[in-house]
Residue, then its C-alpha position, 0 to 999 in steps of 0.5 A: x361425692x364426699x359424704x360429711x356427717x354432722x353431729x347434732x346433739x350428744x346428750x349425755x344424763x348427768x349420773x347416768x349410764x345411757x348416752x344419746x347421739x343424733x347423726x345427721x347422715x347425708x343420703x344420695x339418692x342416685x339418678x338411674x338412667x332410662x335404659x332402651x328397650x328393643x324387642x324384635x319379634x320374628x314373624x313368617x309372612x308370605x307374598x306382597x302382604x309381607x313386602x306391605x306390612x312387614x316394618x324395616x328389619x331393626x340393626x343387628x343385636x348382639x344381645x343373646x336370645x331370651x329364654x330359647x323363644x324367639x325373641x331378642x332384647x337389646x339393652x343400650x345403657x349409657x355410663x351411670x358414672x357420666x350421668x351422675x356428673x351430668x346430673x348430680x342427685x339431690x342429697x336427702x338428709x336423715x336423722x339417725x339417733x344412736x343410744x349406746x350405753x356408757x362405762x358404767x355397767x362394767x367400770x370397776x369404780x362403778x361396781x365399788x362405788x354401788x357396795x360402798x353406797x349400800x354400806x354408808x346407808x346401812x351405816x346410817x340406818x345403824x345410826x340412828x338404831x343405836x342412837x335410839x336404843x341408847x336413848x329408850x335403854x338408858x336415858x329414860x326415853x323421850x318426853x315434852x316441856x313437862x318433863x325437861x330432861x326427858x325432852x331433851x333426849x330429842x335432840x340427840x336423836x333428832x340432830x343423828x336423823x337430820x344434821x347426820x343421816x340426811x344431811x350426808x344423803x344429800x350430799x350423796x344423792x348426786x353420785x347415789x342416784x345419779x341415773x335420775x333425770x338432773x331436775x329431779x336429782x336437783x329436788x331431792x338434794x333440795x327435799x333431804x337438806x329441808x328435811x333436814x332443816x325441819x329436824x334440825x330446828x325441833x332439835x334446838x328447840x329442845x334443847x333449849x327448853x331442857x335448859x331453860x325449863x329445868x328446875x335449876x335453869x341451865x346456862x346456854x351456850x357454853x360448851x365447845x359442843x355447842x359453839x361447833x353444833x351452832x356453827x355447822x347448824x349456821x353454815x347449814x342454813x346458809x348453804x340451803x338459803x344460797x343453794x335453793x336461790x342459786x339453783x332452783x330459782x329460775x333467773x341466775x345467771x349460769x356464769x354465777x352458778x358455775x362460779x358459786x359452784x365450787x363454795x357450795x360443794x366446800x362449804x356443804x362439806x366443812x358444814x357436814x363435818x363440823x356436824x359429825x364432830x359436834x355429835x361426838x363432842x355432845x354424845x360424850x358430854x352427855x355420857x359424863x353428865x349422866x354417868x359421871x366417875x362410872x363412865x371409865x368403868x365403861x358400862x353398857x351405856x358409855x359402850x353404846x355412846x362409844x358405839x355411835x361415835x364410832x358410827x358418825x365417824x365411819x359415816x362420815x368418813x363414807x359420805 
């Protein structure tokens, strides 16, 4: 009899290196049948007792003697083959679940990926140091709506923090840590990218109020670096509002998500590159403003603006 195995369940985590496989195996349970016994015993008996008691002498046995005592086993076993055909054994089914670990211990990419996963983070990290040192060394710190331009500095910082740091995690998460559990990857994504949000609007409230409380009020909205920060801020929020709708809320259908799919992976990225190239533009428009004709002198200053520009570029260009 032919034995079929049926391939229940390959589960296999998203972003993970560990792969399930439920096997149903069809086990027989064979039908042996009875064997026959025949142990004759000889015995001495003497006279009429013997002619009385003794039974009829039982047939002739081929088998040998057992052990050298006296007593003979005859076994009388009938064809296993033809008692299967006769009476086909029930079929027991049992599970057997296999776990075997995938490609990614000892793919190449794999490996290559992970060192360039831990230098995007330290790229970021760098960042946000070097952002900060710029704004406590030379901009004179961060300060509130008391003091306008000081207040400002915040938003530099914050938008480094929020539109480039986690903005660009999150992104990475599902490739980064894609040995986690899918629903949990799902909140992460979700967890960075409101963080980000939350940074992003102190951000512009900032630099607002810079303008708009100075003693000489500033125009608002007026440079290229604001419409392609506006821009990337706007397709941020609406990537978030539709990602969040799509995904996390429970009742779309999956056909839409897997449709809406695709735009939600273009878009997050034009948004995250129209954010890198916003902070370049911003970066060097505030070098000039506060340096002026000693920018092309290239001072300490104008290295460190320079520095992290560079920074923003070889982050993006990881993420």
């Amino acid at each position: 009899m032919a034995a079929k195995t049926d391939v229940e369940k390959n589960v296999s985590t998203e972003n993970s290196n560990i792969s399930m496989m439920t096997v149903e195996i069809p086990v027989i349970t064979p039908v042996v049948p009875s064997e026959t016994m025949t142990i004759t015993t000889n015995t001495t008996t003497t006279g009429a007792d013997a002619m009385a008691s003794s039974p009829p002498p039982p047939p002739p046995s081929t088998a040998p003697p057992s052990n050298g005592t006296g007593d003979e086993v005859d076994f009388k076993k009938m064809d296993i083959n033809d008692q299967l055909q006769q009476n086909p054994p029930p079929m027991v089914t049992t599970t057997v679940t296999i776990i075997t670990k995938g490609k990614m211990d000892t793919d190449p990419a794999m490996a290559n990926f992970k060192v360039l996963y831990v230098l995007t983070q330290l790229c970021g990290l760098t960042m946000i140091v070097l952002m900060g040192s710029w704004i406590g060394v030379h901009m004179g710190g961060l300060g509130g709506t008391g003091n306008p331009s000081l207040e400002f500095n915040w938003h530099p910082l914050l938008m480094t923090i929020g539109l480039i740091f986690l903005y660009g995690n999150a992104i990475l998460v599902y490739r980064g840590l894609r040995t986690l559990r899918k629903k949990t990857l799902k909140l992460t994504h979700a967890a960075l990218h409101m963080g980000a949000f939350i940074l992003t609007v102190i951000a512009l409230k900032t630099v607002f109020d810079s303008h708009n409380l100075a003693k000489d009020p500033i125009p608002n909205m007026y440079s290229l670096h604001s419409w392609l920060g506006l821009s990337a801020v706007l397709i941020f929020s609406l990537q978030y509002v539709i990602g969040f709708t799509a995904y996390l809320v429970p009742g779309a259908k999956e056909s839409f998500r897997a449709a809406l799919m695709p735009l939600h992976v273009y878009f997050g990225l034009f948004g995250f590159v129209l954010a890198v190239a916003s902070a370049c533009m911003g970066i060097t428009e505030k070098a000039i403003f506060s340096l002026g004709s000693a920018y092309s002198t290239l001072p300490s200053s104008a290295v460190m603006v320079n520095l992290c520009g560079v920074l923003f570029v070889v982050f993006g260009g990881l993420v």
